[in-house]
C-alpha positions in Angstrom: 43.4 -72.7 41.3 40.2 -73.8 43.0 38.1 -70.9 42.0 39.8 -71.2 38.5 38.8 -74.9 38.1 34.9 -73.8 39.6 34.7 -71.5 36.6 36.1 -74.1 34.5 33.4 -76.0 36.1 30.3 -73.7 36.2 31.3 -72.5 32.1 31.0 -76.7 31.0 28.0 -76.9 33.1 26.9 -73.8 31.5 27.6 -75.2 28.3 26.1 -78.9 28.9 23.0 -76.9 30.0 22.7 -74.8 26.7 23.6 -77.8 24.5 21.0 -80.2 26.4 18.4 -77.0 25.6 19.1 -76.6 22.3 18.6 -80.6 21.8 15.7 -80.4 23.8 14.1 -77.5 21.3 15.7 -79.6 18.3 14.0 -83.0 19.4 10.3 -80.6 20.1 10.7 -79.4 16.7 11.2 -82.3 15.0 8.5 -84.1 17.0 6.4 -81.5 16.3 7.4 -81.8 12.3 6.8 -85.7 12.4 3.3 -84.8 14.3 2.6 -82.7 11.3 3.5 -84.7 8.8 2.1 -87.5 10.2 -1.5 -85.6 10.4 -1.3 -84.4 7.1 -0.6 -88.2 5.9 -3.8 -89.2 7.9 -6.0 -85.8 6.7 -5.1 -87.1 3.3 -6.9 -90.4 3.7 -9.7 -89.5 5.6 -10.4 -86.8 3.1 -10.1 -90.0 0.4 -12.1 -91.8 2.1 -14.7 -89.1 2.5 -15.2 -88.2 -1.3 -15.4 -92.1 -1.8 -18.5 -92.4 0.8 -19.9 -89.4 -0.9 -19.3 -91.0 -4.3 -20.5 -94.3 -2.8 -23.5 -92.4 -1.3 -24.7 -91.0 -4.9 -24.4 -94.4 -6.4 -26.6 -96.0 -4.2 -29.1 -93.6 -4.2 -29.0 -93.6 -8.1 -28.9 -97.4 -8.0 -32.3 -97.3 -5.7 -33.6 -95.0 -8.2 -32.9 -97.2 -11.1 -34.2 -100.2 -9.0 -37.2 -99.3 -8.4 -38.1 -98.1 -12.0 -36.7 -101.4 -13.5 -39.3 -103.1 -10.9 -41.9 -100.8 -12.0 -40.9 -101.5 -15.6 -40.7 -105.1 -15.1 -44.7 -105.0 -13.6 -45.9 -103.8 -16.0 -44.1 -106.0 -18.7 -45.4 -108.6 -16.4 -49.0 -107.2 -16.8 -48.6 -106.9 -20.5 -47.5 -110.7 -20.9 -50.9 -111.6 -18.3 -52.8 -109.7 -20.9 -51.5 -111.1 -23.9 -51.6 -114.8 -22.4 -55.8 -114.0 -21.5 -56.2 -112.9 -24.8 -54.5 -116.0 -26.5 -56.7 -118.6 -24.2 -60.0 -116.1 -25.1 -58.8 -116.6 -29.3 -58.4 -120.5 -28.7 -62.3 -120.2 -26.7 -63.0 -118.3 -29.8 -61.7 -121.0 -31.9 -63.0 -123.8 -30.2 -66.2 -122.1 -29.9 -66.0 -122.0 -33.5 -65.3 -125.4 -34.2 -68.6 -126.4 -32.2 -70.4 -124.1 -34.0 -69.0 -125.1 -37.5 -70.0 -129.1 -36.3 -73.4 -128.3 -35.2 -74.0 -126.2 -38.5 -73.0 -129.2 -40.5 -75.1 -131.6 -38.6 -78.3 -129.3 -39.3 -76.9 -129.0 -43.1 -76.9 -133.2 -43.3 -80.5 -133.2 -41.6 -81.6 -130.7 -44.0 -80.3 -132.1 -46.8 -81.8 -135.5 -45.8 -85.0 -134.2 -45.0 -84.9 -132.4 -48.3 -84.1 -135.2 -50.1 -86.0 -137.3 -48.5 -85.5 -141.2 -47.1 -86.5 -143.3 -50.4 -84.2 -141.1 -52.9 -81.4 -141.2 -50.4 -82.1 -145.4 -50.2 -82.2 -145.7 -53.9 -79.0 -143.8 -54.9 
């Protein structure tokens, strides 16, 4: 009776042992599923977020390139509106210049005029 309850015994330790190994393996393998699947999730968005820093990357770098030719675009418009402003001040010089000249060709017309005329006829009219 002893020995038979021992075997008894030894045959549920036996079988606690081999269930509690089989769990054991069970719990690794899921552990190591939900490891998996849990690295997978995170390769997922570090490759995302690795073609959007590339993408990000390019667009600056086109940005910078677009940048500087809208600054060297915008110089020269600048350079052009500094040119065209000189040469509006150098037509109103031009113009005033003109003007004085236009005066003083008048005054020598009236003093030639008067002096061709002369003082008495000029008096008597």
């Amino acid at each position: 009776m002893l020995s038979r309850l021992l075997k008894e015994h030894q045959a549920k330790q036996n079988e606690r042992k081999e269930q509690q190994e089989r769990r054991r393996r069970e719990a690794i393998s899921a552990a190591t599923c939900l490891t998996e699947a849990l690295v997978d999730h995170l390769n997922v968005g570090v490759a995302q977020a690795y073609v959007n820093q590339r993408k990000l990357d390019h667009e600056v770098k086109t940005l910078q390139v677009q940048a500087s030719q809208f600054s060297k675009q915008t110089a020269q418009w600048i350079s052009m509106v500094e040119g065209f402003n000189q040469a509006l001040k150098e037509i109103g010089d031009v113009e005033n210049w003109a003007r004085s000249i236009e005066m003083d060709m008048r005054t020598i017309a009236t003093a030639l005029e008067y002096v061709h005329k002369g003082p008495l006829q000029s008096a008597s009219s």
